[in-house]
C-alpha positions in Angstrom: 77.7 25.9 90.4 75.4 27.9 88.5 71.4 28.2 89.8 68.5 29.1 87.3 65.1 28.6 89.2 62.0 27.4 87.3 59.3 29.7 88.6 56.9 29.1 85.8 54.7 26.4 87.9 55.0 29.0 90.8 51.9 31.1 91.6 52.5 34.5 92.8 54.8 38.0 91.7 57.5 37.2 90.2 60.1 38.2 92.7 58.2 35.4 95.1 58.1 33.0 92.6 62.1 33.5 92.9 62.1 33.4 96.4 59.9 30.4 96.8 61.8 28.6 94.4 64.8 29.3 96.0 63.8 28.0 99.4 62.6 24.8 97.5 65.9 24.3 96.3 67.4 24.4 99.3 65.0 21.7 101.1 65.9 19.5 98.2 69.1 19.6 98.1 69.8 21.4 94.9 71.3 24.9 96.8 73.1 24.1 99.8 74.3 25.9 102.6 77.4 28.4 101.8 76.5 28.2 98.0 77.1 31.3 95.6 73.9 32.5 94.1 74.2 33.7 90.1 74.7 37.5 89.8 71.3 39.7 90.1 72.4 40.8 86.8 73.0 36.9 85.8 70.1 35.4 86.7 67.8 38.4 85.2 69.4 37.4 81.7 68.6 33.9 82.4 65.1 34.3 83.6 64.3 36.5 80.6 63.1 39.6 83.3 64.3 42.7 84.4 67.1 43.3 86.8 64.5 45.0 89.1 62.2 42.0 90.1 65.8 40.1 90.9 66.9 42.7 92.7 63.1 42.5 95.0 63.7 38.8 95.1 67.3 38.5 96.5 66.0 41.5 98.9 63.3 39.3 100.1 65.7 36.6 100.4 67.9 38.3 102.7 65.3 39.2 104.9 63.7 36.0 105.3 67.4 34.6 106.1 68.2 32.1 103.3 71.0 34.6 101.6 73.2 36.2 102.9 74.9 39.3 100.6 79.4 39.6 101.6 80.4 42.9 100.2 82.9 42.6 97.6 82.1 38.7 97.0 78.2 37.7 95.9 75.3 36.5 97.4 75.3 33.1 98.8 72.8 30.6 100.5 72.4 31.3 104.2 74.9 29.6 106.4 72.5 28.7 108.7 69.7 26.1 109.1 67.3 28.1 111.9 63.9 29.1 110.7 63.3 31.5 108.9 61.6 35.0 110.1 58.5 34.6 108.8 58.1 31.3 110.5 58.5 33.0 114.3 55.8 33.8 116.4 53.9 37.4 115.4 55.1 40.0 115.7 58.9 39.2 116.4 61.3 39.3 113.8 64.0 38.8 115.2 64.2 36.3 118.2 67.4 36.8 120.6 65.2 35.2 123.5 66.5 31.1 122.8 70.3 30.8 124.1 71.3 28.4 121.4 74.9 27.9 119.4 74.9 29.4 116.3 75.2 27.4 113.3 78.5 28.8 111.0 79.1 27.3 107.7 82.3 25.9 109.2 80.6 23.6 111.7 79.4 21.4 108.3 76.3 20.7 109.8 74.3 19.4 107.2 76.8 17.5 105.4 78.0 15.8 108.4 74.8 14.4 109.5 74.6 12.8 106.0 77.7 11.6 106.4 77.9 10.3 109.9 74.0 8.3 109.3 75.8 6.8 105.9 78.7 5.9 108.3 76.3 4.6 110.8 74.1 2.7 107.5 77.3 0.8 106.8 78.6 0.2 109.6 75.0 -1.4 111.5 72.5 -0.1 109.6 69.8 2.4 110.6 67.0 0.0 111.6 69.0 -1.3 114.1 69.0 2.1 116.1 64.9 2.4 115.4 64.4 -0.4 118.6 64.5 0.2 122.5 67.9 0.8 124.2 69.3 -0.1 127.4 68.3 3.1 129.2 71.2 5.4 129.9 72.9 4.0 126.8 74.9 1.1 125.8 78.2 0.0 127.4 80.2 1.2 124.2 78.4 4.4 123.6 78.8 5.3 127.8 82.5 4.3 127.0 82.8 6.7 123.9 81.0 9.2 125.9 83.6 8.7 129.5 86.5 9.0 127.3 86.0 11.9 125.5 84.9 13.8 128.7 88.0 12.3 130.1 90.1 15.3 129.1 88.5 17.4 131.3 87.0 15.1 133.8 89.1 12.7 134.6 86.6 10.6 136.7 84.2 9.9 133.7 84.0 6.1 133.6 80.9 3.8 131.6 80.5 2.6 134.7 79.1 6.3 136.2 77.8 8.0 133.2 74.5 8.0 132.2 73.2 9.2 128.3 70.1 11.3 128.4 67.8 13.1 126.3 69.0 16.8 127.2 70.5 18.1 130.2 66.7 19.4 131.6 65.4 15.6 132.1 69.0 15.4 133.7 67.9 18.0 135.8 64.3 17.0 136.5 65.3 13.2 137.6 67.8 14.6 139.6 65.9 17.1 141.9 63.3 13.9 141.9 66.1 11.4 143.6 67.8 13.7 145.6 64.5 15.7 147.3 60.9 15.5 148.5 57.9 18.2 148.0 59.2 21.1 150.7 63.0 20.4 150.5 64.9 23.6 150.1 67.8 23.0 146.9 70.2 25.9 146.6 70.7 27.6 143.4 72.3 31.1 142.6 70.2 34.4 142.8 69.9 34.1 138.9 69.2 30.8 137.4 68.5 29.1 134.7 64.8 29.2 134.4 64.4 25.2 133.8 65.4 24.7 137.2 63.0 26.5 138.5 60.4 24.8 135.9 61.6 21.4 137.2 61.4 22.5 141.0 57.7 24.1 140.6 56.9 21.0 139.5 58.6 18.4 142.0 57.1 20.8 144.6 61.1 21.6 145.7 61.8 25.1 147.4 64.7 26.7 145.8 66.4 29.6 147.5 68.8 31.8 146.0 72.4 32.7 147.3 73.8 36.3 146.4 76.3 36.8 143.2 78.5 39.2 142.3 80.2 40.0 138.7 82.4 37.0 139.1 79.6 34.3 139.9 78.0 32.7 143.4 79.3 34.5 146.8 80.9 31.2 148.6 80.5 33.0 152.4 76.8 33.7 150.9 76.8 30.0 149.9 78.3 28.8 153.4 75.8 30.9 155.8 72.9 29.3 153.6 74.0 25.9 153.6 73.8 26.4 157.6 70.4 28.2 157.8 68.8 25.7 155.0 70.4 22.8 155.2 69.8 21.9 151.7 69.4 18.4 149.9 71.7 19.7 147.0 73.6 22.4 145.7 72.6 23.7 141.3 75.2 25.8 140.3 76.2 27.1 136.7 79.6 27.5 137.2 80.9 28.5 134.0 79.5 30.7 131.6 76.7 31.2 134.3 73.4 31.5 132.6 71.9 34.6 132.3 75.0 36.5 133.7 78.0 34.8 132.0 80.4 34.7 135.4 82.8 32.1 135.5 83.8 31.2 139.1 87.6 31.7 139.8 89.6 28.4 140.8 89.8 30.6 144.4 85.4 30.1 144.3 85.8 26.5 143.1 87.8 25.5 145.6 86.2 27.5 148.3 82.7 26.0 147.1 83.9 22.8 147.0 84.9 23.0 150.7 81.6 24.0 151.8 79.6 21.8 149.5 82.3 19.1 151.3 81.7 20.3 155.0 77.9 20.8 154.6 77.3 16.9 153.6 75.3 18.0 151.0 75.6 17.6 146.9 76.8 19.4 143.7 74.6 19.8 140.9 77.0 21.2 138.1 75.3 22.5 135.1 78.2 22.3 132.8 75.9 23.2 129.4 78.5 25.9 128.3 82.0 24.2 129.8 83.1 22.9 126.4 82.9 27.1 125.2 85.4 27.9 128.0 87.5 24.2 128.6 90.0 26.7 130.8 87.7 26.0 133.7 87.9 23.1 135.3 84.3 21.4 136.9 83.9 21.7 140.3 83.6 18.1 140.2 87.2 17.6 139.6 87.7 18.6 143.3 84.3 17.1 145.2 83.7 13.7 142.5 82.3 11.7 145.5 79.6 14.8 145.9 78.8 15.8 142.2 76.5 15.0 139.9 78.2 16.4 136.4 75.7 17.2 133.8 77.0 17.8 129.9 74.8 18.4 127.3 75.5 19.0 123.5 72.6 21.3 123.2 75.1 24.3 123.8 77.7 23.2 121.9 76.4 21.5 119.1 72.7 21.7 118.1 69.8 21.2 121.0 67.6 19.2 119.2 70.6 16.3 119.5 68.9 16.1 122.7 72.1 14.3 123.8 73.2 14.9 127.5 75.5 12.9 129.7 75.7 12.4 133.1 78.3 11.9 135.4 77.5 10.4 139.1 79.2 10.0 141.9 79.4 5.9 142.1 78.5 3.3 140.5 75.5 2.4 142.6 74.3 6.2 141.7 74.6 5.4 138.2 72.3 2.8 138.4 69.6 5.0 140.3 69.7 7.4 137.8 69.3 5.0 134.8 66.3 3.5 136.5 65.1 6.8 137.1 65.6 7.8 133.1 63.8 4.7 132.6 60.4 5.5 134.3 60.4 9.1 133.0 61.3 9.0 129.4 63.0 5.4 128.7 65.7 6.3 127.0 67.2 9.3 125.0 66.7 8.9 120.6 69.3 5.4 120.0 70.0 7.2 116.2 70.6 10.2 117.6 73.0 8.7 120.7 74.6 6.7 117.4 75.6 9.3 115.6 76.6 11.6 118.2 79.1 8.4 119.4 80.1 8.3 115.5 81.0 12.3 116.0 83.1 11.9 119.6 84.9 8.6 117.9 85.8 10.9 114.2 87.0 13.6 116.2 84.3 15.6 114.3 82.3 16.6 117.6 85.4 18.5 118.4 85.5 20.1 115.2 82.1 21.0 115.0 82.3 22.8 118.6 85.9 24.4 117.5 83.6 25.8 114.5 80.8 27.3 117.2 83.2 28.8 119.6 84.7 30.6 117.0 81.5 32.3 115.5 80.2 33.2 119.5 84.1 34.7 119.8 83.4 36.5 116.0 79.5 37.6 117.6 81.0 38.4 121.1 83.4 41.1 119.3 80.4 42.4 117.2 78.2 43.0 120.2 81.1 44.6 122.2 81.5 47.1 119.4 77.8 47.6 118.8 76.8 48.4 122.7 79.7 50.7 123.6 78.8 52.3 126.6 76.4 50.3 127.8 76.8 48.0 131.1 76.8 44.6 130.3 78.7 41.3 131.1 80.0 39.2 128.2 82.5 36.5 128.2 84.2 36.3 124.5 82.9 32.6 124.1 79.5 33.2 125.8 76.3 32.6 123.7 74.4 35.3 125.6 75.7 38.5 127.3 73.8 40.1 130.4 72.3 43.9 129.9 71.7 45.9 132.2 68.8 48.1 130.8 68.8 51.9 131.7 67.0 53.1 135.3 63.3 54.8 135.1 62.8 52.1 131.7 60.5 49.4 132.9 59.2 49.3 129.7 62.5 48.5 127.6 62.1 44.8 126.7 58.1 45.6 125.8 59.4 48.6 123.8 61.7 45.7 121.7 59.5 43.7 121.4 57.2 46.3 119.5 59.9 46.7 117.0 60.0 42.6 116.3 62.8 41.9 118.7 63.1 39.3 121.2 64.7 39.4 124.6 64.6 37.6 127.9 64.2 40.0 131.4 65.3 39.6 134.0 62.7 38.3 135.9 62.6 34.9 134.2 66.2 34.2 136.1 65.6 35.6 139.5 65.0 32.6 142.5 63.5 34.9 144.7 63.6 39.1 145.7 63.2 41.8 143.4 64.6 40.9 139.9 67.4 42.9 138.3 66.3 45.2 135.3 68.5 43.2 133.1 68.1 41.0 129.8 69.8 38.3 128.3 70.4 38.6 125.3 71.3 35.5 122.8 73.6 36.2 119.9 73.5 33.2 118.7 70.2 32.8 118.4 70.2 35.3 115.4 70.6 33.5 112.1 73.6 35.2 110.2 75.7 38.2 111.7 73.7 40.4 109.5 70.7 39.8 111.4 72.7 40.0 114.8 73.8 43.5 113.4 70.3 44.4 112.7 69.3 43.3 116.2 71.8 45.2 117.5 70.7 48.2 115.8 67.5 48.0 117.1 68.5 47.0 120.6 70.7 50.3 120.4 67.9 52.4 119.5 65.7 51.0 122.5 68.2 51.7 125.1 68.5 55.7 123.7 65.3 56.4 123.4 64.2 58.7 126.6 61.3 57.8 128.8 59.0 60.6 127.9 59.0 59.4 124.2 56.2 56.6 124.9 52.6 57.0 123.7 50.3 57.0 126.5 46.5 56.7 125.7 
């Protein structure tokens, strides 16, 4: 389909006038996502201008992330929907800080929210979803939920799952039921940092048991279960935020054991199982101990804010919705809806076929981009771990100078000295273009010698 702006109402150089008109076109409706621009040369003719000012505009373009340029094909819309860079906090360009899924033009984002909420407008119209809920969700959207999460927990029943909005209110009415201010919870050394956000808050103590490469140490985990005697257990088990270890069935089993024999209970932060679905939950051998939390945020998109629950009884279930209902009612009923409209389609399954395959396609980009670095990566990780060079404190500073966004170590550690590491998202970037340039720039960080900074 061809595209001829109309910049003459537009204030401004010409080449933004294009630009801007452009990104209108695209809120509207009239360009979508994937769509091949007109020719520089094309659109020059069109416009009555010189090929020059195009050639600024579609340069612009690229850089703000709303087209992308594919050798030997065109220029097309960007096949993304994240904000733009000019829209990010000063002075980062490019933000690799957010673990988020990327968005690829497969997933069919935008067109299948239209069409699920016209589904959902026929079906019971959307008024009906603008009302309270039962907190926790309905019996048939719990239902939907348990049977789709049947595949790879075979527990999930309505009658123990609980829908919330996003796995960290999961997380915070958790460590609310199951401790008190001063109770000690057990997480790994590394964590994910809204854990700790949630414990600082509840007044909880949370003290860290040592990792290796391949995730939580479970003689580690067994001589502090002994020494602590902890009121639960958080663990990350695959695709371990920030370091992306997935615990062996040998660890499950051996964690389960001890989770078992200590009478305590499992926390399993399951954000990034449907990435790797090879790894079975923890759960699956200790259900009477586990609280199972899924979210779609990782899979999906996080502002869903669609996260389900799995308890260990009925009776727990019912805790937890009561708790869900003092903190934040319930989670969005539209949203709920047409999640439950997705897992019934089969289109939630297609949609996280579509991400898994970009973080595989990013995974492979970064591996060949930071040859010779140290990292850890899994291939369908969101994030890989970095281990920045010794004598650089100032690495991750020195990024952020050049507009680049990173998340140190620091942020993950429970307690100790922190590792001088990063995580790095690559699906925060917003095309592989950008990743690339990130990459570039990340590349150059790590090679430039100490001695090079300015000191004044």
């Amino acid at each position: 389909m061809d595209w001829t702006p109309t910049i003459s109402e537009l204030s401004g150089p010409r080449y933004q006038r294009i630009v801007d008109a452009m990104e209108a076109d695209i809120a509207a409706g009239r360009l979508v996502r994937g769509q091949q621009l007109p020719t520089q040369r094309a659109l020059a003719k069109a416009l009555g201008i010189d090929l020059t000012t195009v050639t600024r505009a579609y340069t612009e373009a690229r850089r703000r992330g709303i087209l992308e340029a594919r050798v030997g094909q065109g220029s097309f819309v960007s096949e993304t929907s994240a904000r733009r860079a000019v829209d990010l906090p000063h002075p980062i360009a490019i933000d690799l800080s957010m673990n988020v899924p990327p968005h690829p033009l497969e997933a069919q984002l935008d067109e299948r929210i239209i069409a699920g909420l016209e589904a959902i407008r026929a079906q019971s119209g959307l008024t009906a979803h603008l009302n309270y809920q039962p907190p926790g969700g309905s019996a048939h959207e719990r239902e939907v939920a348990a049977r789709w999460m049947r595949a790879r927990v075979p527990h999930a029943h309505a009658d123990r799952l609980v829908i919330f909005p996003g796995a960290q209110t999961i997380l915070f009415n958790l460590l609310a039921s199951l401790a008190r201010p001063g109770d000690v919870v057990l997480t790994e050394a590394l964590t994910f940092p809204g854990i700790k956000a949630a414990a600082g808050r509840l007044g909880v103590k949370l003290a860290g048991v040592a990792m290796d490469d391949g995730g939580i140490l479970p003689d580690a985990l067994g001589k502090a279960c002994r020494a602590h005697k902890p009121k639960a257990v958080y663990l990350i088990p695959t695709l371990h935020n920030p370091t992306t270890a997935t615990l062996s069935a040998e660890r499950r089993s051996a964690i389960a054991k001890i989770i078992h024999d200590a009478g305590t209970t499992l926390i399993e932060d399951d954000a990034y199982g449907l990435l790797d679905r090879s790894a079975s939950p923890i759960a699956n051998l200790i259900p009477e101990r586990t609280y199972l939390a899924t979210t779609l945020s990782k899979c999906i998109a996080p502002a869903l804010r669609v996260a389900y629950l799995v308890t260990p009884d009925s009776g727990a279930q019912q805790e937890m919705r009561s708790y869900l209902q003092a903190t934040v009612q319930m989670p969005a009923p539209l949203m709920v809806a047409l999640v439950t409209h997705w897992l019934e389609s089969g289109i939630a399954d297609r949609i996280i076929t579509a991400i898994r395959n970009e973080a595989v396609g990013r995974q492979q980009l970064a591996q060949r981009a930071l040859k010779g670095f140290q990292f850890l990566a899994k291939p369908a990780a969101h994030h890989l771990w970095l281990r920045l060079p010794e004598g650089r404190p100032d690495v991750a500073t020195d990024l952020l100078r050049n507009g680049l966004a990173v998340v140190a170590g620091d942020a993950f550690a429970v307690d100790g000295i922190p590792p001088h590491a990063a995580r790095v998202s690559l699906g925060a970037a917003r095309n592989r273009p950008e990743l690339t340039e990130a990459l570039r720039i990340l590349v150059g960080a790590l090679h430039k010698p100490a001695d090079t900074r300015q000191i004044v």
